[in-house]
C-alpha positions in Angstrom: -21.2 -2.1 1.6 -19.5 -3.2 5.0 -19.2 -0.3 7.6 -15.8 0.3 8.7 -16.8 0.1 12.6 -14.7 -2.9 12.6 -11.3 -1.1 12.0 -11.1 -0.6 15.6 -9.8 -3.9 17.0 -6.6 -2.5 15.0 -5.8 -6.0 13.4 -5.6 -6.5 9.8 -4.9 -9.3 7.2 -2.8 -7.5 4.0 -2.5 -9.4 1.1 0.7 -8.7 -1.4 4.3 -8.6 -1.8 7.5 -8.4 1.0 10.7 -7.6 -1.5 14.4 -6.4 -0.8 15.0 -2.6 -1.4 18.5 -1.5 -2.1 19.6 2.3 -2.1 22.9 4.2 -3.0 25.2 5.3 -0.7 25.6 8.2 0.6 22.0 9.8 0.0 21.8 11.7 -3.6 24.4 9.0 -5.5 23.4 7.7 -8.5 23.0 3.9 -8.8 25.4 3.5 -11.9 27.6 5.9 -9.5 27.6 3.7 -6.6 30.1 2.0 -4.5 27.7 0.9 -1.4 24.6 0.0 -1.2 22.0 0.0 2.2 19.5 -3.0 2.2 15.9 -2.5 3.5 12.4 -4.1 3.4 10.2 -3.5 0.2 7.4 -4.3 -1.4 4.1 -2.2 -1.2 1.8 -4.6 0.9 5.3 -5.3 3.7 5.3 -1.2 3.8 1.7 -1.0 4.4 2.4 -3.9 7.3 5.3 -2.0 9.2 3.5 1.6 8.8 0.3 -0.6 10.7 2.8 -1.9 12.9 4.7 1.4 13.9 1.0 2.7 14.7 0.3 -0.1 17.6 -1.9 -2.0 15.2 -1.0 -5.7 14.3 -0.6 -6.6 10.5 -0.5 -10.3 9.4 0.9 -10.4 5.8 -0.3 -13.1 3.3 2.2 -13.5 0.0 4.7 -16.0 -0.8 8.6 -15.4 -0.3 11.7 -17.0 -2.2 13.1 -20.3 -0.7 16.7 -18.0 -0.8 18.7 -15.7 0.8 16.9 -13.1 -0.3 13.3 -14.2 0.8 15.1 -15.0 4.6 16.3 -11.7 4.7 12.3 -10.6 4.2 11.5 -12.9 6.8 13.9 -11.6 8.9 12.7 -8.1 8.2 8.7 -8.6 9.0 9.9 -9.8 12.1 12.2 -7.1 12.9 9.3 -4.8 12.5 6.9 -6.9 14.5 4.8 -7.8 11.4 3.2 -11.2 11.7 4.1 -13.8 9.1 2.7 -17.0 10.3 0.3 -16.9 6.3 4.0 -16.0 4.6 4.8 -19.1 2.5 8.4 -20.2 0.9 8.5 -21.4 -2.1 11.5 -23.3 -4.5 12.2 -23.5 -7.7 12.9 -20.3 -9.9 11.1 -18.2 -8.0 12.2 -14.8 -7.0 11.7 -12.1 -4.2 10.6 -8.7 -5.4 13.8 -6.7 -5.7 13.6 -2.7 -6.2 17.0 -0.3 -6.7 16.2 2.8 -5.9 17.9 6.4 -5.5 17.2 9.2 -2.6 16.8 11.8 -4.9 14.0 13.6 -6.1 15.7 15.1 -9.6 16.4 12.5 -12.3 15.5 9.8 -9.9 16.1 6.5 -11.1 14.0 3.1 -9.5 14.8 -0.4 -11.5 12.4 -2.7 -10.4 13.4 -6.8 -11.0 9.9 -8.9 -10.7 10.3 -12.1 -13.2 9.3 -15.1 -11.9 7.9 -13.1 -8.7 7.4 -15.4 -5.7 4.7 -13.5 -4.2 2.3 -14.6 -7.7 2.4 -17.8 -6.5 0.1 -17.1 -3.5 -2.8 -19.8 -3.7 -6.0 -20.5 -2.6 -4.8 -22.6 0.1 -2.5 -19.7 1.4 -5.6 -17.9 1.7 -8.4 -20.0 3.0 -6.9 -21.4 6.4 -7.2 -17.9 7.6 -9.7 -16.7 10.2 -11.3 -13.2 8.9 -13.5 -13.2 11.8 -10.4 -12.3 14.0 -9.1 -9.3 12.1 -10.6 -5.9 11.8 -10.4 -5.5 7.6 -8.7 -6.9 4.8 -5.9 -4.8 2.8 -4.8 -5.4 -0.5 -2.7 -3.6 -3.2 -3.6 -3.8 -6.8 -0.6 -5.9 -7.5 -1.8 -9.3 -6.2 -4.0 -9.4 -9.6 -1.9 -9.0 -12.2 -1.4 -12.8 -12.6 -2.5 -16.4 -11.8 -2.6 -17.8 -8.9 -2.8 -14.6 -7.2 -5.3 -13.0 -8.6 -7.6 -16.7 -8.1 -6.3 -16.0 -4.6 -7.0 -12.3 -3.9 -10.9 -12.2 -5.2 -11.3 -15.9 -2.8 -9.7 -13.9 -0.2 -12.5 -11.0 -0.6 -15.1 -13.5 -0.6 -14.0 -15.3 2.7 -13.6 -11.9 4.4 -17.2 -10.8 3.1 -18.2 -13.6 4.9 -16.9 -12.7 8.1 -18.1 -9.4 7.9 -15.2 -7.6 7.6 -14.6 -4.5 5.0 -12.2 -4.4 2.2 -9.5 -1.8 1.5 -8.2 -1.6 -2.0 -5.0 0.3 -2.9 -4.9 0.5 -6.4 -1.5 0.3 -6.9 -1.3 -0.1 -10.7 2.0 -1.4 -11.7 2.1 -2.0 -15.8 5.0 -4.2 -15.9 3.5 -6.8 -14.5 -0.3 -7.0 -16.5 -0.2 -8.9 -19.8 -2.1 -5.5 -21.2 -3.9 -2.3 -19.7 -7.6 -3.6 -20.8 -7.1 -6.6 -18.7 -5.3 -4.3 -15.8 -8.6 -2.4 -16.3 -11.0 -4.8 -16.0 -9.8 -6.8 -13.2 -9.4 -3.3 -11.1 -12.7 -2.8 -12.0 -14.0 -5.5 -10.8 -12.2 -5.7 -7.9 -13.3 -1.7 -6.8 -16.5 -2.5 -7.1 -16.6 -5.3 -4.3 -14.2 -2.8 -1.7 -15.1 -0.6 0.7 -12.0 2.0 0.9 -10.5 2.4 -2.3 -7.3 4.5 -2.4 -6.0 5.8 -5.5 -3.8 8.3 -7.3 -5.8 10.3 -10.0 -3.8 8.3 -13.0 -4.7 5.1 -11.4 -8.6 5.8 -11.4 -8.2 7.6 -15.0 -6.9 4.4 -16.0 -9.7 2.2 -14.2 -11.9 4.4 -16.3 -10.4 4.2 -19.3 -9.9 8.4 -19.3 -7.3 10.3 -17.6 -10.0 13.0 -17.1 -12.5 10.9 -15.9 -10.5 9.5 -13.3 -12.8 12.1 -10.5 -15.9 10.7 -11.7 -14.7 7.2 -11.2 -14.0 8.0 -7.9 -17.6 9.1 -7.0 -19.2 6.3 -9.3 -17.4 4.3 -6.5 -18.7 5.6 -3.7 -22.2 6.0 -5.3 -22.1 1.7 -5.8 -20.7 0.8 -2.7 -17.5 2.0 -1.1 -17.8 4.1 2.2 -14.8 5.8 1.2 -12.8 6.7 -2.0 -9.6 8.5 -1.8 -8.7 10.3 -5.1 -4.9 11.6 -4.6 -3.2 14.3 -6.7 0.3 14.1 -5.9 0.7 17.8 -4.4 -2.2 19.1 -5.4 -3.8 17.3 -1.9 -6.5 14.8 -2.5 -10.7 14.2 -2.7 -12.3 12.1 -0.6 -15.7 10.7 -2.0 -17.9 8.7 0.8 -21.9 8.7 0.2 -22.6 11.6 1.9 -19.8 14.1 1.5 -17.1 15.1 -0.6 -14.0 17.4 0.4 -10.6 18.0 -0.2 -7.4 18.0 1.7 -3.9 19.2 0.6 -0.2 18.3 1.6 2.4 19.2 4.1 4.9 20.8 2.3 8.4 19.1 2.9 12.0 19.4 1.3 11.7 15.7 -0.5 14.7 13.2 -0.3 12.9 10.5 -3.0 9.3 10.4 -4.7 8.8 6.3 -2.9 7.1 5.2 -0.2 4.3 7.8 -0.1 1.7 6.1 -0.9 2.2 3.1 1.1 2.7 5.5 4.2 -0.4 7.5 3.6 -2.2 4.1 3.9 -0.7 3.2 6.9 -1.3 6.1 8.7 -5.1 6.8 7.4 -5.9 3.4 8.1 -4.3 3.6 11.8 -5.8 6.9 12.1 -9.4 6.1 11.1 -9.0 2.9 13.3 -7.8 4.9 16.5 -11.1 6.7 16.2 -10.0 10.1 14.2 -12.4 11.2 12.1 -12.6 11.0 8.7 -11.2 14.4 7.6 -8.4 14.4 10.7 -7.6 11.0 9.5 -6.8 11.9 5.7 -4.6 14.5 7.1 -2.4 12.4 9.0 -2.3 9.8 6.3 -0.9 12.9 4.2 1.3 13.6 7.1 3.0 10.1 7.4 3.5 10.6 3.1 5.4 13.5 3.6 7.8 12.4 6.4 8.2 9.3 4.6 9.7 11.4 1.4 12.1 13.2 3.6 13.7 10.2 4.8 15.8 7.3 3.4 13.9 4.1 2.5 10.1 3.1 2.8 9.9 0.8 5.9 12.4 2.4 7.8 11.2 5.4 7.3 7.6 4.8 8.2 7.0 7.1 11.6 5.6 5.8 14.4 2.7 8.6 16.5 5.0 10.3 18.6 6.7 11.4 15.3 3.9 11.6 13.8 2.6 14.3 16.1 5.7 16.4 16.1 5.5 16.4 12.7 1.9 18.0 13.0 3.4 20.4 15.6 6.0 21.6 13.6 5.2 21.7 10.3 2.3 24.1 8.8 -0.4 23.1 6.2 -1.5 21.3 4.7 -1.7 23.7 1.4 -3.0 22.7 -1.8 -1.2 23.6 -5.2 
């Protein structure tokens, strides 16, 4: 295990996908209903980036965009948010930007997610071994990276090279089955990944599934923590969360808030735990805000344009009781 002292020089590396989210307009319109459509950055790991970003850290993303208008208008969106892209590679041929449809609504919502021929799997080794881990605080990855070659090849070189530099790794599950060639191989390759990281964040299905039981998902958690991780984040939707480090185990709950969509939770919780833990909160404090940023991030249109930045953040905290657990 690394210690997470390093978090504080607020810079990370995230490997993962940038993709194009489109959403029906107005707000509650079903997609088959739909006569407009609003355009927005997507793609879990580009969330993660701009929630970092809206925080005061600095996020450098490492993935592969389309050679298209679609993987210029990502381009064009990491920079609008101030997310550094100097390791973003374009690539020709057939290959395609991630590209997500999806409602704001909570009750029959609908996402259609379009990932063949995904440009981000064809991250290398050589997109990932010109980078200096020394300068960054931690590495950030989401599950999807390993679903296929070269990425996967990519991601575990990439944990090596930051294990070098002595910098920890954060691991968002993020299991996504459409794109694993079968859940034993989804499975395996998590597992082997969680074992080398030293946050792992995680919604309860997603460690059931890395332990091959729904209802051992918990004591995945905690065999985590036990081998190695500092700290394991087992969520529960809106029944709160566990956190499992080496020495302590507790549980937080939500900020109840009138939802607009189920998206873009996740990714905003690890934005703002991250940001939190590396602006010195502690580790409780920290897990609250993360839960914080989920729920504003619910309420609102979109996933990286609805990401808060602190002085949200806070009034959020001031105005809104909790957290409660269900």
């Amino acid at each position: 295990m690394i210690g997470v002292q390093s978090l504080s020089r607020n810079r990370f590396v995230v490997l993962g996908r940038a993709g194009m989210d489109l959403y029906p307009e107005p707000a509650g319109t079903r997609t088959e209903e739909a006569a407009m459509f609003a355009a927005s950055l997507g793609g879990s790991s580009a969330n993660i980036c701009v929630a970092i970003s809206r925080h005061g850290g600095q996020a450098s993303l490492v993935t592969c965009v389309s050679d298209d208008a679609v993987g210029r208008f990502c381009l064009n969106q990491l920079d609008h948010y101030g997310v550094d892209r100097q390791h973003v590679r374009s690539v020709g041929g057939e290959y395609r930007n991630s590209l997500a449809v999806s409602e704001s609504r909570v009750e029959e919502h609908q996402t259609v997610i379009y990932r063949n021929g995904a440009a981000d799997f064809q991250m290398g080794l050589d997109d990932v071994e010109g980078i200096d881990y020394s300068s960054f605080g931690a590495l950030i990855t989401t599950g999807t990276v390993l679903a296929v070659e070269p990425s996967r090849s990519a991601a575990f070189r990439a944990f090596e090279l930051a294990r070098q530099a002595g910098i920890p790794l954060i691991f968002d599950v993020d299991y996504r089955p459409y794109s694993w060639a079968s859940a034993a191989e989804a499975a395996e390759v998590y597992s082997r990944a969680g074992a080398l990281c030293d946050i792992i964040i995680g919604n309860d299905v997603e460690f059931g599934f890395m332990a091959g039981d729904h209802d051992a998902g918990l004591a995945k958690a905690r065999e985590l923590a036990h081998d190695g991780a500092a700290i394991v984040v087992y969520k529960m939707g809106e029944a709160g969360s566990i956190t499992v480090t080496p020495d302590e185990e507790f549980r937080s709950g939500i900020y109840p808030v009138q939802a607009l969509k189920p998206t873009g939770a996740g990714d905003s919780f690890m934005g703002g735990f991250i940001a939190s833990l590396a602006a010195g909160y502690p580790l409780r404090q920290a897990v609250l805000r993360g839960s914080a940023c989920a729920s504003i991030v619910v309420a609102r249109v979109g996933c990286a344009p609805a990401m808060p930045d602190p002085a949200q953040l806070d009034a959020f905290l001031a105005s809104h009781p909790g957290p409660t657990l269900k």
